[in-house]
N, C-alpha and C positions, 0 to 999 in steps of 0.2 A: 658551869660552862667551861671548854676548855679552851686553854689560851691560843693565839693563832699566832702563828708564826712573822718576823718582821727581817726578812734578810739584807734590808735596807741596815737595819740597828747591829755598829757593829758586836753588841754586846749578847745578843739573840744567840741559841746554839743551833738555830737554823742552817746558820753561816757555815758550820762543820758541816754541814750536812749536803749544802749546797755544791762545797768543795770536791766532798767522795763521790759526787752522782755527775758533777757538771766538768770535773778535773778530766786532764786528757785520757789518764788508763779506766775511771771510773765510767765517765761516760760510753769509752770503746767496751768494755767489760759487758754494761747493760743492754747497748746495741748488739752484740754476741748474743750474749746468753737469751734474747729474744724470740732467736731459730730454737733454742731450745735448751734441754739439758747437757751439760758438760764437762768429761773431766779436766784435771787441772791441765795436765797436757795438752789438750785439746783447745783447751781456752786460750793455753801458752800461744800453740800454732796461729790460732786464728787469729789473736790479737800483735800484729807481726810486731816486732820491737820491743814488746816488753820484758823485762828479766824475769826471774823467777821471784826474786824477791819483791820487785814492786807489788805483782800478779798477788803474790800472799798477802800483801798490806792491803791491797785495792779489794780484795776480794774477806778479809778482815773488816773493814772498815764495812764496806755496804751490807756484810750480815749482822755487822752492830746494830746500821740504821734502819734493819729491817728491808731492805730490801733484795736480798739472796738468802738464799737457801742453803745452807749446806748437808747433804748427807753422808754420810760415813758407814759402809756396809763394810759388818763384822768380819771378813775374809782374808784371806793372806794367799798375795801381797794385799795392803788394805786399799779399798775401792772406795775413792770419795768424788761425788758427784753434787755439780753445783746447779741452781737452778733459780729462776725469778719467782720470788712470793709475790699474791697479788698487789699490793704497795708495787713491789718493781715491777713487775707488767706496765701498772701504770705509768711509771717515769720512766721504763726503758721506751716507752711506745712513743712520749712527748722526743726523747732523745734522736729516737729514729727519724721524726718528722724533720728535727732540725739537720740530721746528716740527711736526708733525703732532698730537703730544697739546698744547703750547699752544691750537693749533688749534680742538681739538676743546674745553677745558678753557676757554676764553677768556669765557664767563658768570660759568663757576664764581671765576676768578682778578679778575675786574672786580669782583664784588662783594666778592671779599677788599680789593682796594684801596681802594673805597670805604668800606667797614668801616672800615679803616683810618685812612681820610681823615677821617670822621665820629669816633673816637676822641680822636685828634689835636685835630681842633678843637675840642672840649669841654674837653682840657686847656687850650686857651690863654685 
């Protein structure tokens, strides 16, 4: 039987894994790559903000955890195209739900901040 994962435990290697899929460039990477396949440039563009080098780690790390794809067509200049295996289909799709009710929620969650903000400042 295989073991199940505990990302409560923090000694589980679940933990790493939850980091590369649910971190800020990991998560925006698997909501991209969802529309589809893409080179690295392309992923650059669309994922605004991120360097080139995070993009290499982020996109490292989730073809570790199985969940991107990388292909590498033999050409010159050489053509490497990224893409979601089914594992990341799955968790980019759970990812999308969560930026989609932000999304939709982002009145309601702006005015809790400010709520917040205005609290805050009255203590001080």
């Amino acid at each position: 039987m295989e073991q199940r994962g505990d990302v409560y435990d923090r000694n589980c290697p679940s933990r790493a894994i939850v980091d590369h899929a649910t971190g800020h460039w990991g998560s925006l990477v698997l909501g991209k790559l969802l529309e589809g396949t893409m080179r690295f440039g392309e992923l650059r563009r669309a994922v605004a903000g991120v360097s080139e080098k995070m993009l290499a780690q982020t996109l490292q790390a989730l073809e570790r955890d199985g969940l991107v794809h990388r292909e590498v067509h033999p050409v010159i200049p050489p053509h490497v195209d990224y893409s979601l295996t089914p594992l990341g289909t799955q968790a980019a799709e759970r990812v999308r739900g969560l930026f989609t009710w932000i999304e939709d929620h982002l009145p309601t969650l702006l005015a809790a901040q400010a709520a917040y903000d205005t609290r805050r400042a009255e203590k001080v």
